[in-house]
C-alpha positions as CSV (number, residue, x, y, z in Angstrom):
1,X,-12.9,6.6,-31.6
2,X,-9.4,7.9,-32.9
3,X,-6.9,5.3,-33.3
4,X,-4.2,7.8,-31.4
5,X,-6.4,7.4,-28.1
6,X,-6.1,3.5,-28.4
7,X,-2.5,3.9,-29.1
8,X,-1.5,6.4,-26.1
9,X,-4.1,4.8,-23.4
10,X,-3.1,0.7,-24.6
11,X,0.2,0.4,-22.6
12,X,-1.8,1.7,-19.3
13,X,-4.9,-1.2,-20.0
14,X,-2.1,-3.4,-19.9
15,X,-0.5,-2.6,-17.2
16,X,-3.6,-2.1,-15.3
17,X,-5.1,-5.5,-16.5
18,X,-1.4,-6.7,-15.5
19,X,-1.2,-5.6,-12.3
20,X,-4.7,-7.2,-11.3
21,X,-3.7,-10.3,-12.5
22,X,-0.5,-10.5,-10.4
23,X,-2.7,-8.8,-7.4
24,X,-5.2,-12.0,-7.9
25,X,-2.4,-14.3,-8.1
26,X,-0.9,-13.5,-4.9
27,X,-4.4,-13.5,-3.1
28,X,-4.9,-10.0,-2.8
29,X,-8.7,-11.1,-3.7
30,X,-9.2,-13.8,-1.8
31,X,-11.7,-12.8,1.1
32,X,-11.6,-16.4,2.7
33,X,-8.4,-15.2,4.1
34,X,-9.4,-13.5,7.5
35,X,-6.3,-14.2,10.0
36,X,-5.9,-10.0,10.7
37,X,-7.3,-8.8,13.8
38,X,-10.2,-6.2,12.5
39,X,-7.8,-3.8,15.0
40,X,-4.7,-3.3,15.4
41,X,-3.2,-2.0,18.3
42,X,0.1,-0.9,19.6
43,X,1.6,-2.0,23.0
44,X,4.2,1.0,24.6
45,X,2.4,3.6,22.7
46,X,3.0,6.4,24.5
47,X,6.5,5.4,25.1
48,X,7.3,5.5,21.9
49,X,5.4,8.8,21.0
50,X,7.6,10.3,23.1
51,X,10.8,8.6,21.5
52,X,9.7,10.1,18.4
53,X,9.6,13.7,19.9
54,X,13.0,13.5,21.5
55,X,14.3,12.6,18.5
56,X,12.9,15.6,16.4
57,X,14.4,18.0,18.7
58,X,18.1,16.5,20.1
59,X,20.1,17.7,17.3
60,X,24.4,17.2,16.6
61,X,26.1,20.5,16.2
């Protein structure tokens, strides 16, 4: 292996190795964890659909 690979790719193993050790940390991990509803639903749906849409098209002149 070519010491300029280890010297261009080392500051991305460390910030990967970094970033999974802040991830485990803050118990992005842990799987004991199980207070989300497996779905996730939105009350006034269609309401707000249609919010969305008359925003898009009412436009200031």
């Amino acid at each position: 292996m070519d010491i300029r690979f280890l010297i261009v790719g080392a500051p991305f193993i460390i910030a990967f190795f970094y970033t999974l050790f802040w991830l485990k940390r803050w118990g992005a991990f842990d799987s004991s964890i199980d207070n989300h509803p497996k779905k996730m639903t939105m009350k006034n749906e269609q309401s707000g659909r249609d919010l969305i849409i008359e925003n898009i098209f009412l436009t200031k002149n």
